[in-house]
C-alpha positions in Angstrom: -25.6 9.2 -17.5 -23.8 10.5 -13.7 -21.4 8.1 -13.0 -22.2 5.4 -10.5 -20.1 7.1 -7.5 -20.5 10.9 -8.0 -21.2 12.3 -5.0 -18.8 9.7 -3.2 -15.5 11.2 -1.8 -13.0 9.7 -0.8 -9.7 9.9 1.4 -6.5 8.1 1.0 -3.2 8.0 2.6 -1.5 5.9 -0.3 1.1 4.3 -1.8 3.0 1.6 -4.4 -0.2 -0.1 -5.8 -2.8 -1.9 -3.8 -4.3 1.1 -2.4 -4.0 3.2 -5.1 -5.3 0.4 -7.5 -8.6 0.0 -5.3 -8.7 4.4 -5.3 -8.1 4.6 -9.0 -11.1 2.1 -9.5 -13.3 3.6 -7.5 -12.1 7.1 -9.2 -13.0 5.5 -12.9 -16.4 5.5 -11.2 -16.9 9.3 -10.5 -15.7 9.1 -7.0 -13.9 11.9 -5.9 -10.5 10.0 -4.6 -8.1 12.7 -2.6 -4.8 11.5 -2.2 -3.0 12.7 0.4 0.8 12.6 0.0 4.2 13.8 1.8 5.5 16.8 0.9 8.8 15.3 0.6 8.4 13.4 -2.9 4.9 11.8 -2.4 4.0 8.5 -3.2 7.3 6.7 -3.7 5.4 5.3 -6.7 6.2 8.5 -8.7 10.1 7.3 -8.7 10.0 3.6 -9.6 10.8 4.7 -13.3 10.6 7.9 -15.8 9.7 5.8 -18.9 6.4 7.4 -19.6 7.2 10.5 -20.7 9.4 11.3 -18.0 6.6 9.9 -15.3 6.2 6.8 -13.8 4.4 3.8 -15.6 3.2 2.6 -12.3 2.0 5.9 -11.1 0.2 6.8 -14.0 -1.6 3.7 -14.5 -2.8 3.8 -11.0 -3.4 7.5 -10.5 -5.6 9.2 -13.2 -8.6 11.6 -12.2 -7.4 11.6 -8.2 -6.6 15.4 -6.9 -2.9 15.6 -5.0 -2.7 17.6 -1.9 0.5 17.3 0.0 0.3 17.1 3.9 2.7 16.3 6.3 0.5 14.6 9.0 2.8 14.1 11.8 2.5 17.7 12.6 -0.2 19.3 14.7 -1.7 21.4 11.6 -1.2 18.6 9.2 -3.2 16.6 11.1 -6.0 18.8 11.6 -6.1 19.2 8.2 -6.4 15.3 7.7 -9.4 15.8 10.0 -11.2 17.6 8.3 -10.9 16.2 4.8 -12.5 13.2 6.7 -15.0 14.6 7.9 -16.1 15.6 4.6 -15.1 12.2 3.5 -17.5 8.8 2.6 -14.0 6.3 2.3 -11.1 6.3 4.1 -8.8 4.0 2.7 -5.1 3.5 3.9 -1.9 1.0 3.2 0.0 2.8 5.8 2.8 0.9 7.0 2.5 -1.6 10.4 1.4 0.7 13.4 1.6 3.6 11.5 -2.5 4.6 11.0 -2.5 4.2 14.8 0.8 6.6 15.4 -1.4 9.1 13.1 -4.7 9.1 14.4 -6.3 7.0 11.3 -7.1 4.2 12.6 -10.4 2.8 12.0 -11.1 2.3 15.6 -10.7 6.0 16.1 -12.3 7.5 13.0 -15.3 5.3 13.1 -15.3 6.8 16.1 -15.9 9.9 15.4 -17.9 9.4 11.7 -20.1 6.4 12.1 -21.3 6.4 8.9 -17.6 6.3 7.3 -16.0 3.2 5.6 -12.7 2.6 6.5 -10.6 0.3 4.4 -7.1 -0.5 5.7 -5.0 -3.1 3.2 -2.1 -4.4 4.9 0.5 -7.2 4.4 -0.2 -10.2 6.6 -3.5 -8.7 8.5 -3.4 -6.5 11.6 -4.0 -8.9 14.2 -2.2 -12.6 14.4 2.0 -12.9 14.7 3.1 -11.4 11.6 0.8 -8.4 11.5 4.0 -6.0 12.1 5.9 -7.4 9.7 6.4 -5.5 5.8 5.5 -7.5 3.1 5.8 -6.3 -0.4 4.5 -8.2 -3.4 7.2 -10.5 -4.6 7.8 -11.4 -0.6 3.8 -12.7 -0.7 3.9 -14.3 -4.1 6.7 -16.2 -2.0 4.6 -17.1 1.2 1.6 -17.8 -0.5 3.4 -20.4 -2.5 3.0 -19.0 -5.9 6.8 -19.0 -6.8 7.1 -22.3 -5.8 4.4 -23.3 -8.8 5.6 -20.7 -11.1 8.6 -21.4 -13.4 10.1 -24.7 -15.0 11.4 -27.8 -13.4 14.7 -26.6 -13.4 14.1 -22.7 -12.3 11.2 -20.8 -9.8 9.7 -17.4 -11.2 8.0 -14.5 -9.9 4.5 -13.5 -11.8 5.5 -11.0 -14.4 2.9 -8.2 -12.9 1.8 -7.9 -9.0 -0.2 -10.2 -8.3 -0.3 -9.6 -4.9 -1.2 -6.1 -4.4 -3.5 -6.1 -7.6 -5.5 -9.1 -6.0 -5.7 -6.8 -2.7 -6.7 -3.9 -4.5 -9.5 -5.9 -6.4 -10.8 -7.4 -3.2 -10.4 -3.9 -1.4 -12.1 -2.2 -4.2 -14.9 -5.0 -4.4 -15.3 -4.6 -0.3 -15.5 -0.7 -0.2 -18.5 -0.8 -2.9 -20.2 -3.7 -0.4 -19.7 -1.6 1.7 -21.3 1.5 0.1 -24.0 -0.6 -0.6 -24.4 -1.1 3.2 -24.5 2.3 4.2 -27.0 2.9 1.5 -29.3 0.4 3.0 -28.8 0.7 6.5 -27.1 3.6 6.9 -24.3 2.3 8.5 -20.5 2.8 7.5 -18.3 -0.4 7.9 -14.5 -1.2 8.7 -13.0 -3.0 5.5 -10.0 -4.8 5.5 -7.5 -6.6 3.3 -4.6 -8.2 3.8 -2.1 -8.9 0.4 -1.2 -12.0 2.0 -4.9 -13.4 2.3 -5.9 -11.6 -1.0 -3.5 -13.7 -3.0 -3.9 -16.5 -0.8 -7.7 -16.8 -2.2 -6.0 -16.6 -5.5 -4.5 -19.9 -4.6 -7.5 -21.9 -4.2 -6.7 -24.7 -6.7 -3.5 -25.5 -5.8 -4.6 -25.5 -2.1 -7.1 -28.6 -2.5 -4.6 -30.6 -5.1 -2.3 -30.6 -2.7 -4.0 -30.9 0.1 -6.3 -33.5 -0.6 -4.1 -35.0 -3.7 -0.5 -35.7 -1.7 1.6 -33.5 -3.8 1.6 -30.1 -5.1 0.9 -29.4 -8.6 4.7 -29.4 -10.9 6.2 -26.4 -12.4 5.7 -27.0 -16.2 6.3 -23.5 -18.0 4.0 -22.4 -19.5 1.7 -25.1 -19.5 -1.0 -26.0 -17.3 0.4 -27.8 -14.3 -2.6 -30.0 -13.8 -4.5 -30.1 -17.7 -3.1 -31.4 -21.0 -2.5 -30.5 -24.0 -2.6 -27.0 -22.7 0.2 -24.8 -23.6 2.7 -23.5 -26.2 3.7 -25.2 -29.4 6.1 -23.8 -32.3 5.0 -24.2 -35.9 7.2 -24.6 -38.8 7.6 -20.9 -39.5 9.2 -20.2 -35.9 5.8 -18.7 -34.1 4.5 -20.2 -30.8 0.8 -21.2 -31.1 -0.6 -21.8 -27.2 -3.8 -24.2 -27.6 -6.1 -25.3 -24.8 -8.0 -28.8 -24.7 -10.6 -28.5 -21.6 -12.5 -31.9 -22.3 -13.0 -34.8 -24.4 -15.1 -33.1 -27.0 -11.8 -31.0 -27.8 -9.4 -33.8 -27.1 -11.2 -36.2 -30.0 -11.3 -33.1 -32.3 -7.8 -32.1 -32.1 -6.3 -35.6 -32.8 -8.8 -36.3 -35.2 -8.1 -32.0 -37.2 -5.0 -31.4 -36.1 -3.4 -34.9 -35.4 -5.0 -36.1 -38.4 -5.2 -39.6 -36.3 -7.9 -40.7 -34.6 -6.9 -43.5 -32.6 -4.4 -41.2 -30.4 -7.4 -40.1 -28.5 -8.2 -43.8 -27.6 -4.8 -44.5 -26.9 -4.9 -45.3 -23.1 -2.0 -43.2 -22.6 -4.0 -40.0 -23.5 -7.4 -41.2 -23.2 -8.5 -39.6 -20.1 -7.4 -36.2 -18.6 -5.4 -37.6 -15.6 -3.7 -40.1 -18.2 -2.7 -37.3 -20.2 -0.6 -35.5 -17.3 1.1 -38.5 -16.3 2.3 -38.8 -20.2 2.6 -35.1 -20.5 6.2 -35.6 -22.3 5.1 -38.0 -24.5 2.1 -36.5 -25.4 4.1 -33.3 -26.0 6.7 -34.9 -28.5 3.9 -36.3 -30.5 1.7 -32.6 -30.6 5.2 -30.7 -31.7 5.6 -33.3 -34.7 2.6 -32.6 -36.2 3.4 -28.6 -35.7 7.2 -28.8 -37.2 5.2 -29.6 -40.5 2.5 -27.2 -40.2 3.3 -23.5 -41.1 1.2 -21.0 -38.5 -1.8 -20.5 -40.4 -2.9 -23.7 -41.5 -2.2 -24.8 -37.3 -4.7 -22.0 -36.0 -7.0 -22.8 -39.1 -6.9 -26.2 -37.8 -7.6 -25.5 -34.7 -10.2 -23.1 -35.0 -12.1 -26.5 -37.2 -11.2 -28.5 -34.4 -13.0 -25.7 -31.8 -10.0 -25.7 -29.8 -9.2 -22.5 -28.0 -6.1 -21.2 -29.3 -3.5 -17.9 -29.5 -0.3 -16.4 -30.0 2.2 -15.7 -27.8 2.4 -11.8 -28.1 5.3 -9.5 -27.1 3.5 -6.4 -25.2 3.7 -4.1 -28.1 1.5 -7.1 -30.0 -1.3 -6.6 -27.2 -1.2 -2.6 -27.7 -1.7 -3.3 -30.7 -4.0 -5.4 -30.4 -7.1 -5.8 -33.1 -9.8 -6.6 -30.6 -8.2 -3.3 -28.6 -9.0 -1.5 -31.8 -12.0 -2.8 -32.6 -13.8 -2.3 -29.7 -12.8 1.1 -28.9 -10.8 0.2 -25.8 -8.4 3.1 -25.8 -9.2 6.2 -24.2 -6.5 9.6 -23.9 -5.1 10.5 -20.0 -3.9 13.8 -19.4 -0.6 14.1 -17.1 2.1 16.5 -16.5 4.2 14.9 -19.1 1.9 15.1 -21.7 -1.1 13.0 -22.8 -1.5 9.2 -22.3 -3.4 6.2 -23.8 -5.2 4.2 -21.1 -7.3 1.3 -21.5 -10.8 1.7 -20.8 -11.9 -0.6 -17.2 -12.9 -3.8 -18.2 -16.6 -3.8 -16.6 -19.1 -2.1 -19.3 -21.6 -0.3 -18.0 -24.6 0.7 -20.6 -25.0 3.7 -20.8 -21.8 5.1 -18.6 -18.5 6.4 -19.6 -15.7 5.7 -17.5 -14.2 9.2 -16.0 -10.8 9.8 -17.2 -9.4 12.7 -15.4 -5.6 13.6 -16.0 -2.9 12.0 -14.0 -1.9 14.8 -10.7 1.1 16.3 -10.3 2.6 16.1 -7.3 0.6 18.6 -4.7 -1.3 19.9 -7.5 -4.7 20.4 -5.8 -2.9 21.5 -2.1 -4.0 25.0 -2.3 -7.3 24.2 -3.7 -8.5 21.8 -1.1 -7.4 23.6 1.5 -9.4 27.0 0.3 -12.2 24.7 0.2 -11.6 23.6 4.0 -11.3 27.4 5.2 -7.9 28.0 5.0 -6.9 32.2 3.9 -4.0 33.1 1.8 -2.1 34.1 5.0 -3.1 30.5 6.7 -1.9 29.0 3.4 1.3 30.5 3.2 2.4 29.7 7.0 1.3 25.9 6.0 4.0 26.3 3.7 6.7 28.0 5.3 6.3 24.9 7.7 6.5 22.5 5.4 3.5 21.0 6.5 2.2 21.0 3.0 
């Protein structure tokens, strides 16, 4: 079956990982996604480490099946260029710094302009209106002012999310808005101006939290690796040293596990623990009494129970545990990458579609499709080699 988005191309002056996160998703759906980067080292992306086979595990991840062509846009030809890869373009999509799409002629006012029938996505850090839209903001900085550090962590000690959050939650919602906005077009035949900001994108993330405080007097605690506001919910150690995570999420559960795992009944009457507001305030107490019963059962028998007890339950895995993975295996998850530095495993996307294979095109090497592109735009051997000795591309 043709992939959902052949036929769609799409433009991107992009870097890091929201941008290209939105791009690569929209690539995985047949899209055409060229990424325009500086001729000076490209997306900065490509240096944040070498350990996947010499390439960057950020920049793979986030980069397969998109064609490179370097372009230095600030000059006159390198612009023009730019111009006319958008005309030919469906999606314009940009996480050009504060100011910058407007110093080089991409902004959305202007290119809507001139291409009604484009969509123009811009993802920046705080939004580009209101009295922080020129400031930078990188992920860890909005995991910050959205409050998620301040929830994240243990009593004693605040934590960053071990991923980022915030520009993978902006280049959901961008991704997400750019197909609305496909759909749009499709149906009116209208192009549309999309954009996200990392700052509100993570700040919708944060919905939860928002109403218990605001309406409950106090923020929820930092509790590890249990649930701030739910309990039992969280990690346990059996007898043999492994760390069992279980999840009670209402009374049916509760009675079962005291009644399985407990072996005893009457804890779930207990008014300490008999309602799910009783059992956070007597989280610690609660606790001693769950990690009792696990310092006498080795790992198996605890899941077993568990799994009687129709509890939701896991390990905690290391990440070479998850790539390995049986569910992974089972259901055929892993697919090959091609990339400069060799071939890659990738995951598959996690949205099945019957009938569609994801495209997995290799991972570009810097510049890779320059010459290519620009042939296809007009541009002679001659034209091509004066691009060059100008460093314009």
């Amino acid at each position: 079956m043709t992939p959902p988005l052949a036929g769609i191309t799409v433009v991107t002056l992009e870097q890091a990982v929201a941008a290209p996160y939105a791009t690569r998703q929209l690539a995985d759906l047949g899209a055409r996604v060229i990424k325009v980067e500086r001729p000076d080292g490209g997306d900065f992306a490509r240096h944040y480490d070498q350990t996947a086979l010499g390439q960057s595990s950020y920049f793979v991840w986030l980069n397969r099946s998109k064609e490179s062509i370097t372009l230095d846009v600030k000059q006159p030809e390198g612009a023009a260029i730019l111009d006319d890869l958008v005309a030919r373009a469906d999606v314009v999509v940009h996480n050009l710094g504060p100011g910058v799409a407007d110093r080089l002629g991409v902004s959305a006012a202007r290119l809507r302009a001139k291409h009604p029938r484009l969509v123009h996505c811009t993802i920046s850090g705080y939004g580009t209106t209101g009295p922080w839209a020129s400031r930078k903001a990188y992920d860890l900085l909005v995991q910050c002012e959205t409050g998620l550090v301040s929830l994240t962590g243990t009593a004693d000690d605040m934590a960053k999310a071990g991923i980022s959050v915030a520009d993978i939650a902006a280049g959901m919602y961008a991704y997400s808005g750019i197909l609305a906005a496909l759909f749009r077009r499709a149906t009116t035949g209208e192009g549309s101006t999309v954009e996200i900001s990392l700052f509100e994108a993570l700040g919708e993330w944060m919905g939860q939290p928002v109403y218990y405080t605001r309406y409950g007097g106090s923020a929820p605690k930092r509790v590890g690796a249990q649930h701030a506001t739910i309990a039992p919910y969280g990690p346990y150690t059996t007898k043999d040293g492994d760390v069992v995570v279980l999840a009670v999420q209402n009374q049916r559960e509760w009675v079962a596990l005291c009644r399985i795992l407990l072996e005893d009944p009457n804890i779930a009457e207990d008014p300490k623990f008999a309602t799910g507001s009783a059992r956070v305030a007597n989280r610690d107490e609660l606790n001693a009494i769950i990690q009792r019963k696990f310092d006498t059962l080795d790992t198996e028998t605890a899941l077993h129970r568990l799994d009687e007890a129709r509890v939701a339950n896991g390990r905690v895995n290391s990440m070479q545990d998850f790539i390995e993975h049986p569910v992974l295996a089972a259901r055929d998850r892993w697919r090959t990458v091609p990339s400069p530095g060799g071939e890659l495993a990738a995951l598959k996307p996690p949205a099945d579609i019957a009938g569609v294979e994801p495209v997995f095109g290799p991972v570009p090497a810097l510049g890779e499709h320059t010459e290519a592109i620009l042939r296809e735009l007009g541009r002679t051997d001659d034209d091509i080699a004066a691009l060059r000795a100008a460093n314009t591309v």
